[in-house]
N, C-alpha and C positions, 0 to 999 in steps of 0.2 A: 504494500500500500504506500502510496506517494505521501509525502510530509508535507502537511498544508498550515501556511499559516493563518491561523484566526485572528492576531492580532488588529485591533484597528488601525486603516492607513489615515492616520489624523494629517499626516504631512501632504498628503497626494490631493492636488487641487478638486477632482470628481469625487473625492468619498463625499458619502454624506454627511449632514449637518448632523449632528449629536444634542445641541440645544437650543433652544428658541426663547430669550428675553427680550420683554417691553420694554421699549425706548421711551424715554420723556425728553424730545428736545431741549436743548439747555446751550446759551451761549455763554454758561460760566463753569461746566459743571464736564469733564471728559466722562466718556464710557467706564475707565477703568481697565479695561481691557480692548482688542482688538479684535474686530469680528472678521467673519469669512463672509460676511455679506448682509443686506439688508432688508428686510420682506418690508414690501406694503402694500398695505390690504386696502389706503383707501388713496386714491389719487390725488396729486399735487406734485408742488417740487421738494426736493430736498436739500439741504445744504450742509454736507458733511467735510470731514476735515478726516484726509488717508493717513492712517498707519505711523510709523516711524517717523516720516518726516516732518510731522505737523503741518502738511500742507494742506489749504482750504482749497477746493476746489468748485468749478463755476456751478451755481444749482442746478440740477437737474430734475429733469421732467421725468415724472412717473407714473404710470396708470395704475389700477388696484390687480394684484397680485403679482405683481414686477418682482422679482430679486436682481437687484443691484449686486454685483458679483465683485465688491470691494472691501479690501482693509481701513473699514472705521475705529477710528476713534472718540470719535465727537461728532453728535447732530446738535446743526447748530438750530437755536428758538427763531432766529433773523434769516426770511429764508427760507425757512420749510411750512410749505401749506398742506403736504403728504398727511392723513391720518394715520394711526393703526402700524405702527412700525417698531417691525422685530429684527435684532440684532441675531444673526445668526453665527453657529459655531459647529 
């Protein structure tokens, strides 16, 4: 019988998401952590700020159940009219 690994591939861009937490925009207030991306369930823009380099990036437009395929750190209050938004991991 072949050796299979079970372990999760958390590192590998296509595994799947493992948790789903509610976002409260806040332009004073970071995530705390870095997501793998961002669900939104109710349309508008959003205005988040990527990953490591604290860079803000231009808002962007989102329909209801988009996943945004990026390393957030911070959704910002100025800027996002998105409802319903899950940091994914």
């Amino acid at each position: 019988m072949a050796n299979v690994n079970l372990k999760p591939h958390v590192e590998e861009p296509l595994a799947p998401y493992t948790s789903m937490v509610a976002v409260t925009p806040s332009d004073t207030t970071p995530l705390g952590f870095a997501t793998r991306g961002i669900l939104v369930t109710g349309a508008g823009t959003i205005q988040v700020v990527i990953g490591g380099a604290s860079v803000q990036i231009p808002a962007v437009t989102a329909t209801a159940g988009t996943i945004l395929p990026f390393s957030v750190t911070q959704v910002k209050a100025t800027g996002t009219s998105a409802t319903g938004l899950f940091a994914l991991n």
